[in-house]
N, CA, C and O atoms as a GROMACS GRO file, in nm:
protein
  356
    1UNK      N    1 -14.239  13.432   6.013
    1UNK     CA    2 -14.174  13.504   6.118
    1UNK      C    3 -14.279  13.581   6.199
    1UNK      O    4 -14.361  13.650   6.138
    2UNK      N    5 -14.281  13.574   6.336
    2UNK     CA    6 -14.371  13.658   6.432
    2UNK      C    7 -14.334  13.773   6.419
    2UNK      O    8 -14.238  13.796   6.345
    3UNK      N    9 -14.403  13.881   6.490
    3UNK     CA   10 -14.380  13.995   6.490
    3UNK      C   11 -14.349  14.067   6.636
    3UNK      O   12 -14.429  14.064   6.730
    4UNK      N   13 -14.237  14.122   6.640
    4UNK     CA   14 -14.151  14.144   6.761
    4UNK      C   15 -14.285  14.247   6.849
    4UNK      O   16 -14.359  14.332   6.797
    5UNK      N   17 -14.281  14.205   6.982
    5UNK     CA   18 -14.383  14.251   7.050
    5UNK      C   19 -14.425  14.373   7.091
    5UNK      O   20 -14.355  14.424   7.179
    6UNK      N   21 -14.506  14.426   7.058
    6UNK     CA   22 -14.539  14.555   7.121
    6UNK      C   23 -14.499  14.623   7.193
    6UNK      O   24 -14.475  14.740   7.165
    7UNK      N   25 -14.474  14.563   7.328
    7UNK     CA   26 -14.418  14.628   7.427
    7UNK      C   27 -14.276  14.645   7.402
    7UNK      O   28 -14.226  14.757   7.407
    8UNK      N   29 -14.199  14.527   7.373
    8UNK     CA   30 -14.074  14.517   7.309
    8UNK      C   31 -14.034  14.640   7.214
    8UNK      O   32 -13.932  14.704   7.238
    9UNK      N   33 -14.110  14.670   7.114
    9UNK     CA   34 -14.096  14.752   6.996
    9UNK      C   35 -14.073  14.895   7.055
    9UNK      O   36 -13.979  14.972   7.036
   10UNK      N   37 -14.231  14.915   7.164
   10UNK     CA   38 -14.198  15.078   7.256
   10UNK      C   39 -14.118  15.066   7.310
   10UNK      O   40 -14.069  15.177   7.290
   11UNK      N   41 -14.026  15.001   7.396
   11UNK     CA   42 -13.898  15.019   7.526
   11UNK      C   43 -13.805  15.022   7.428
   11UNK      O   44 -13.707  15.082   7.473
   12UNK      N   45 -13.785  14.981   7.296
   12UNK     CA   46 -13.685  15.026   7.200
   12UNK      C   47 -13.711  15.174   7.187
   12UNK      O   48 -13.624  15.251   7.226
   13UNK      N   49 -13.815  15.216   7.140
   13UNK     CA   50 -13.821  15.322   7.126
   13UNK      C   51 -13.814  15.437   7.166
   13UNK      O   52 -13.770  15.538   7.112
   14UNK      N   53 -13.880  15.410   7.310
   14UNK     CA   54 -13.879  15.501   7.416
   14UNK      C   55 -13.704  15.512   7.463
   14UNK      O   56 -13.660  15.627   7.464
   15UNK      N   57 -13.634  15.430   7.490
   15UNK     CA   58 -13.527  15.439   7.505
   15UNK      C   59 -13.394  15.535   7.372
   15UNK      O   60 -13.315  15.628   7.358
   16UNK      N   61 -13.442  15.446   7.326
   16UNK     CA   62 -13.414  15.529   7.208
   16UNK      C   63 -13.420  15.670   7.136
   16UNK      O   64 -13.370  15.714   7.033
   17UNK      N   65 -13.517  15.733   7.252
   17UNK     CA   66 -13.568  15.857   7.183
   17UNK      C   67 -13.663  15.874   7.095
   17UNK      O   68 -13.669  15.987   7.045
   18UNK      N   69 -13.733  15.802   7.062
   18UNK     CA   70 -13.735  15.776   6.945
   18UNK      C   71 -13.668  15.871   6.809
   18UNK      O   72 -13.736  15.950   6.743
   19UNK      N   73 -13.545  15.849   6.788
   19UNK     CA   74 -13.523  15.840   6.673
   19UNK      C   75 -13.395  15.787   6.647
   19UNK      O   76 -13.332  15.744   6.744
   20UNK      N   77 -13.345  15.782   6.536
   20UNK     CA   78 -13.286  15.714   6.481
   20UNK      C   79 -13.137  15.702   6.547
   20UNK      O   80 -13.080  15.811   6.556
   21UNK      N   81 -13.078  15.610   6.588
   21UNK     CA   82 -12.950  15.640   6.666
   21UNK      C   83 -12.808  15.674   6.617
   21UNK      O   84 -12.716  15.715   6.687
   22UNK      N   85 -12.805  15.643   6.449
   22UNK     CA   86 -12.732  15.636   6.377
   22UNK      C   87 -12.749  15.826   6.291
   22UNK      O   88 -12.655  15.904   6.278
   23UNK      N   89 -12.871  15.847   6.254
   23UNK     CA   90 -12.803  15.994   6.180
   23UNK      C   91 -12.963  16.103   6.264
   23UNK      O   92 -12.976  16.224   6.244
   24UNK      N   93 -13.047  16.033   6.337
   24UNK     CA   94 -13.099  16.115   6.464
   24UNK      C   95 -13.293  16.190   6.413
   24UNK      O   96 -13.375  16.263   6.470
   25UNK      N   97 -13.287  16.115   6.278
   25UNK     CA   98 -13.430  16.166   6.241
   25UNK      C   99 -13.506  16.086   6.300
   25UNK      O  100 -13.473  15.974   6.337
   26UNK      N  101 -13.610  16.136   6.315
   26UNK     CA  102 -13.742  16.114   6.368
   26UNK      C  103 -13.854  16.058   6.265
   26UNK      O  104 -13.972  16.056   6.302
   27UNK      N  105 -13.824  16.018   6.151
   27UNK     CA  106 -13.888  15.944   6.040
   27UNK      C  107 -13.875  15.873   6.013
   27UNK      O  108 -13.766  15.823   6.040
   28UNK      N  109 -13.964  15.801   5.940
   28UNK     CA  110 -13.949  15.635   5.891
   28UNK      C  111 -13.855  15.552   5.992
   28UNK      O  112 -13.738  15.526   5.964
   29UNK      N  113 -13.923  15.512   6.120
   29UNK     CA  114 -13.829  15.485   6.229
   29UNK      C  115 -13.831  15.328   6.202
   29UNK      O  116 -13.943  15.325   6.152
   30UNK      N  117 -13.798  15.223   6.200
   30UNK     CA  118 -13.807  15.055   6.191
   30UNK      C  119 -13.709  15.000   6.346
   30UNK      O  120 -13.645  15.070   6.424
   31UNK      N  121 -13.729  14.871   6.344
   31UNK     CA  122 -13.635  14.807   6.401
   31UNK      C  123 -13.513  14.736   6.428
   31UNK      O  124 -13.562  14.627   6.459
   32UNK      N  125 -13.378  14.719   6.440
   32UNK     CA  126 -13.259  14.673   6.361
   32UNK      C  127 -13.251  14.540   6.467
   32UNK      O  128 -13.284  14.552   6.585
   33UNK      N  129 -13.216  14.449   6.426
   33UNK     CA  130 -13.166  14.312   6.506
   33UNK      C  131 -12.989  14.360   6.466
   33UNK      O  132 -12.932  14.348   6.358
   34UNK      N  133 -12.941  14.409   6.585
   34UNK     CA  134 -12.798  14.452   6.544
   34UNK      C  135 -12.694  14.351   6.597
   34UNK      O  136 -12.579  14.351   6.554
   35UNK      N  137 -12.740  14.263   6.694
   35UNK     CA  138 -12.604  14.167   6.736
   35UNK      C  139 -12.646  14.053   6.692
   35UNK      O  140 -12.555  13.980   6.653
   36UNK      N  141 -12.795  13.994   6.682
   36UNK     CA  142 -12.781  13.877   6.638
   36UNK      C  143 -12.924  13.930   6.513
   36UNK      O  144 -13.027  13.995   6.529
   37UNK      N  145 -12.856  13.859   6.386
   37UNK     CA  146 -12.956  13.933   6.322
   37UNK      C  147 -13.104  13.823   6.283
   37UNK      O  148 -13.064  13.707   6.282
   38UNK      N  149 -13.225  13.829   6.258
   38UNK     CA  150 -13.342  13.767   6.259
   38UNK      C  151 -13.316  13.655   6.169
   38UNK      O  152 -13.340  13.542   6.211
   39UNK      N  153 -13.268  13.671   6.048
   39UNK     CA  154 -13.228  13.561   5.918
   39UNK      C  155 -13.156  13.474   6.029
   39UNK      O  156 -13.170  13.356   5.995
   40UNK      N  157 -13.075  13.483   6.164
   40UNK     CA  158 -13.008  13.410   6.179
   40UNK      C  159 -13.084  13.320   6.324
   40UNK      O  160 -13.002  13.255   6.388
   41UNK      N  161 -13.178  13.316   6.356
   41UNK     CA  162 -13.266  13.329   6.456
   41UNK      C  163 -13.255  13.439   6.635
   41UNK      O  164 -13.280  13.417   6.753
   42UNK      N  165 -13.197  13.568   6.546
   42UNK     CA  166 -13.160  13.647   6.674
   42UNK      C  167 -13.281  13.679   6.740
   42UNK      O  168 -13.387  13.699   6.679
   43UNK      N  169 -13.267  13.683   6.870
   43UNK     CA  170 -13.399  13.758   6.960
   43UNK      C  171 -13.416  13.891   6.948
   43UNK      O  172 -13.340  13.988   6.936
   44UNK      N  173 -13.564  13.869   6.954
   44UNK     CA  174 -13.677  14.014   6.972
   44UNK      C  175 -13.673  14.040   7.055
   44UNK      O  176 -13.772  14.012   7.124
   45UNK      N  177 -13.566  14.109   7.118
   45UNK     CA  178 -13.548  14.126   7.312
   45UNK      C  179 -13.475  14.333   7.312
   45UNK      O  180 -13.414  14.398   7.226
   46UNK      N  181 -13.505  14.355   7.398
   46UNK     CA  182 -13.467  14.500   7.418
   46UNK      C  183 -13.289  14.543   7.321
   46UNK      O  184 -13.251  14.616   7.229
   47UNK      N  185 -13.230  14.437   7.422
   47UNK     CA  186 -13.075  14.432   7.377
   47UNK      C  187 -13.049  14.372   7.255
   47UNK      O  188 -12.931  14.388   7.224
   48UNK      N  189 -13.099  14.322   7.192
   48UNK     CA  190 -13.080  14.307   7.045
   48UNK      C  191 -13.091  14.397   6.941
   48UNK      O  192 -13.013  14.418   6.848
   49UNK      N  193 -13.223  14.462   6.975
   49UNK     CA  194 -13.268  14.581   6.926
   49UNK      C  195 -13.270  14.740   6.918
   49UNK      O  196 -13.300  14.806   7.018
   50UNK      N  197 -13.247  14.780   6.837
   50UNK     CA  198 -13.189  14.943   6.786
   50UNK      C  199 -13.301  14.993   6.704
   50UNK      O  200 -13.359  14.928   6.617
   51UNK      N  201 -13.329  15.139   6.749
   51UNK     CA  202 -13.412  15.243   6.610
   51UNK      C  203 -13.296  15.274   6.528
   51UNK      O  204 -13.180  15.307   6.555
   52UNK      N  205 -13.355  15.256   6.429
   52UNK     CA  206 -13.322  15.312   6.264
   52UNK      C  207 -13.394  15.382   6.196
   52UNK      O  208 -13.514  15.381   6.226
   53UNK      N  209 -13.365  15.440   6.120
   53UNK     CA  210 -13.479  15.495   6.023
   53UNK      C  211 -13.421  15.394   5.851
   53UNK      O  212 -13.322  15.331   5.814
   54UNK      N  213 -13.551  15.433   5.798
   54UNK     CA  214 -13.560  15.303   5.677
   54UNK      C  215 -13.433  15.318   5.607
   54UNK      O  216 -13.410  15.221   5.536
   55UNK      N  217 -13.345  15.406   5.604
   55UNK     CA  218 -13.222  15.484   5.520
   55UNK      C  219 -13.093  15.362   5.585
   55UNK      O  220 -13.023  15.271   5.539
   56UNK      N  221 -13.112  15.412   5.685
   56UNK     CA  222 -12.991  15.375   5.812
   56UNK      C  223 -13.013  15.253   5.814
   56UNK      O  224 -12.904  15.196   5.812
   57UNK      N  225 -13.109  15.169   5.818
   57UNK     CA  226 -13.134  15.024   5.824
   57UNK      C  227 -13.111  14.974   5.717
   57UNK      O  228 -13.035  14.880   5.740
   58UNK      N  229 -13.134  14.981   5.598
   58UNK     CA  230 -13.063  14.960   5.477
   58UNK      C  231 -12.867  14.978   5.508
   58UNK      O  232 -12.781  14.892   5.487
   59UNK      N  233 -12.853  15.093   5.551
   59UNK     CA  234 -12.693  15.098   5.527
   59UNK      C  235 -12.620  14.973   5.676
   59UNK      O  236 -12.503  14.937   5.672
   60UNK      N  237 -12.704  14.934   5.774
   60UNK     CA  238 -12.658  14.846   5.875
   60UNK      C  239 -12.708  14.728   5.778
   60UNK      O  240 -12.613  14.650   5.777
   61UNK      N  241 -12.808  14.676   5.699
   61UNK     CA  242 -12.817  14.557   5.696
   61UNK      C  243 -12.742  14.504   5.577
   61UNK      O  244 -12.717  14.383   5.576
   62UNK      N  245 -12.696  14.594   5.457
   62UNK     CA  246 -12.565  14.585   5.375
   62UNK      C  247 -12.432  14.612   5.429
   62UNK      O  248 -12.335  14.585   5.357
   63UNK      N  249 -12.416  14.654   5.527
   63UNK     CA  250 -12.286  14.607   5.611
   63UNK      C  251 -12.232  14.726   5.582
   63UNK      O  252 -12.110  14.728   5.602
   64UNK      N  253 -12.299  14.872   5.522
   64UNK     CA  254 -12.204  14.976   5.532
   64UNK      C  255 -12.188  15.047   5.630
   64UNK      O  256 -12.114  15.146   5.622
   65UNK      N  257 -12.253  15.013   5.745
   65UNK     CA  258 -12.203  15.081   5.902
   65UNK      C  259 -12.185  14.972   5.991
   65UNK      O  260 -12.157  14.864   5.939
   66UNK      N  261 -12.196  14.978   6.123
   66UNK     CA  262 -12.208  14.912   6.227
   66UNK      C  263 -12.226  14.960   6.346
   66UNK      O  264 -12.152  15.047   6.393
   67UNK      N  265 -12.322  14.912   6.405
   67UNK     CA  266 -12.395  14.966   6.547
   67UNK      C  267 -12.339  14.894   6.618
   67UNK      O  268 -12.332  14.776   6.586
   68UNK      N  269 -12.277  14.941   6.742
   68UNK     CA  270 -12.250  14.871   6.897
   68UNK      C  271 -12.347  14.885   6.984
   68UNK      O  272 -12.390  15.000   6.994
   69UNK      N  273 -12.384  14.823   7.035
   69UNK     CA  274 -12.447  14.913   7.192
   69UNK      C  275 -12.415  14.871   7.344
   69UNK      O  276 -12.481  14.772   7.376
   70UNK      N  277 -12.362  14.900   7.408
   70UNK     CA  278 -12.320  14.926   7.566
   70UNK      C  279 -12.345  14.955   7.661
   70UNK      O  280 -12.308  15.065   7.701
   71UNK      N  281 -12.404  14.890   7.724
   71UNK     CA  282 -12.467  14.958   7.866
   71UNK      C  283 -12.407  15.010   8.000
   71UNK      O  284 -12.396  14.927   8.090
   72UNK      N  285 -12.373  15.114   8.019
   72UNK     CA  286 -12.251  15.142   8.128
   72UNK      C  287 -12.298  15.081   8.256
   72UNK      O  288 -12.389  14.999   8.269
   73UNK      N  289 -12.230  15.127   8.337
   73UNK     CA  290 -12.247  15.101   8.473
   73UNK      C  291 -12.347  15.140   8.555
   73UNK      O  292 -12.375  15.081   8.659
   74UNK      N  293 -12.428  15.283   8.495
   74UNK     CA  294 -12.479  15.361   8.563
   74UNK      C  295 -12.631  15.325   8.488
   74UNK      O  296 -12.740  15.362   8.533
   75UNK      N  297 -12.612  15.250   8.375
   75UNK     CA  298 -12.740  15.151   8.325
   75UNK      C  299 -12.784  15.241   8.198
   75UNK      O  300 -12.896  15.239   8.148
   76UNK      N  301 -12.692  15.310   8.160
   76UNK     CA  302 -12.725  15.390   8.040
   76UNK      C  303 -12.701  15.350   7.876
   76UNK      O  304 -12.578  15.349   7.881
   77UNK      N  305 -12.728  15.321   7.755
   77UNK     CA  306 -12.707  15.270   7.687
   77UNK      C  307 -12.615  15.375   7.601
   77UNK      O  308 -12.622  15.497   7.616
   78UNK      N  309 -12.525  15.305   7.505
   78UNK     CA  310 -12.416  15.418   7.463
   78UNK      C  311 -12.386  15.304   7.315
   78UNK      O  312 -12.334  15.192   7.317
   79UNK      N  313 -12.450  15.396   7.177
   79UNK     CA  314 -12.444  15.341   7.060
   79UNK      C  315 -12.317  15.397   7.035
   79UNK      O  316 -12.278  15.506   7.078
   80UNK      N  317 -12.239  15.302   6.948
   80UNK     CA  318 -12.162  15.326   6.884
   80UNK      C  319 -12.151  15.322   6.736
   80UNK      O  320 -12.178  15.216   6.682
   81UNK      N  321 -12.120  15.407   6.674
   81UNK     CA  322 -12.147  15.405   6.504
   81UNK      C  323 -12.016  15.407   6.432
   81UNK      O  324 -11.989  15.527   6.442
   82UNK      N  325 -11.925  15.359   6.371
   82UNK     CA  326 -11.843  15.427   6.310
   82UNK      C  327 -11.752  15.500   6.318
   82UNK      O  328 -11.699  15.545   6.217
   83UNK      N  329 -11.694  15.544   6.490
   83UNK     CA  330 -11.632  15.617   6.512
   83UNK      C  331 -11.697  15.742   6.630
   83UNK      O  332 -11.645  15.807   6.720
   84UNK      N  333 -11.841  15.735   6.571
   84UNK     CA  334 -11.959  15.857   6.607
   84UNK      C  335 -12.002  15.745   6.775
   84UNK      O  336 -12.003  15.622   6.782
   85UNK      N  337 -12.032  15.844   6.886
   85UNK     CA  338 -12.124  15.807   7.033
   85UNK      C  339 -12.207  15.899   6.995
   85UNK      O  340 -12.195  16.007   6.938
   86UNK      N  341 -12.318  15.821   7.049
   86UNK     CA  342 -12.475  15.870   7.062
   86UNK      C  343 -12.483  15.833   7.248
   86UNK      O  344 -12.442  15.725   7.291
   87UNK      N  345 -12.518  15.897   7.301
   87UNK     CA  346 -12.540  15.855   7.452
   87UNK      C  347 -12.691  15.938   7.488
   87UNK      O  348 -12.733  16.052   7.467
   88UNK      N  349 -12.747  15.811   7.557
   88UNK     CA  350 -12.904  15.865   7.595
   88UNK      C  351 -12.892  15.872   7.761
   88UNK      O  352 -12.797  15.807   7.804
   89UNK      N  353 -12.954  15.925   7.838
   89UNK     CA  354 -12.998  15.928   7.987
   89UNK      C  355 -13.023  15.861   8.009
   89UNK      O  356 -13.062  15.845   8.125
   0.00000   0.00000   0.00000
């Protein structure tokens, strides 16, 4: 497996805040393939991709949460967790 690209990895991040979108730390940050996942050949592309931290990525990749993500109208991205919105600028 390649390794999702650099630039790719920061515009996750930077967008993201960097941190975690699911419980908001700033540690052990990784990458999540949340709509199509890598085992399945999902893309290394902005919109595929979500910050996690190593905790939170464990609980999305055993299926005990689930991330949405949405891009409004106004081009803003808006995670959805569980019930929980995270909304960035």
């Amino acid at each position: 497996m390649s390794e999702i690209p650099a630039s790719v990895s920061r515009a996750v991040f930077d967008r993201d805040n960097n941190q975690c979108v699911v419980c908001g730390t700033h540690r052990g940050l990784q990458l999540h393939h949340w709509r199509e996942f890598r085992s399945a050949c999902g893309a290394d592309t902005e919109d595929n991709l979500v910050t996690v931290c190593w905790h939170c990525h464990r609980a999305a990749t055993e299926h005990e949460i689930e991330i949405e993500l949405v891009r409004t109208a106004e081009g803003r991205l808006v995670a959805f967790i569980k019930g929980r919105v995270r909304r960035w600028q």
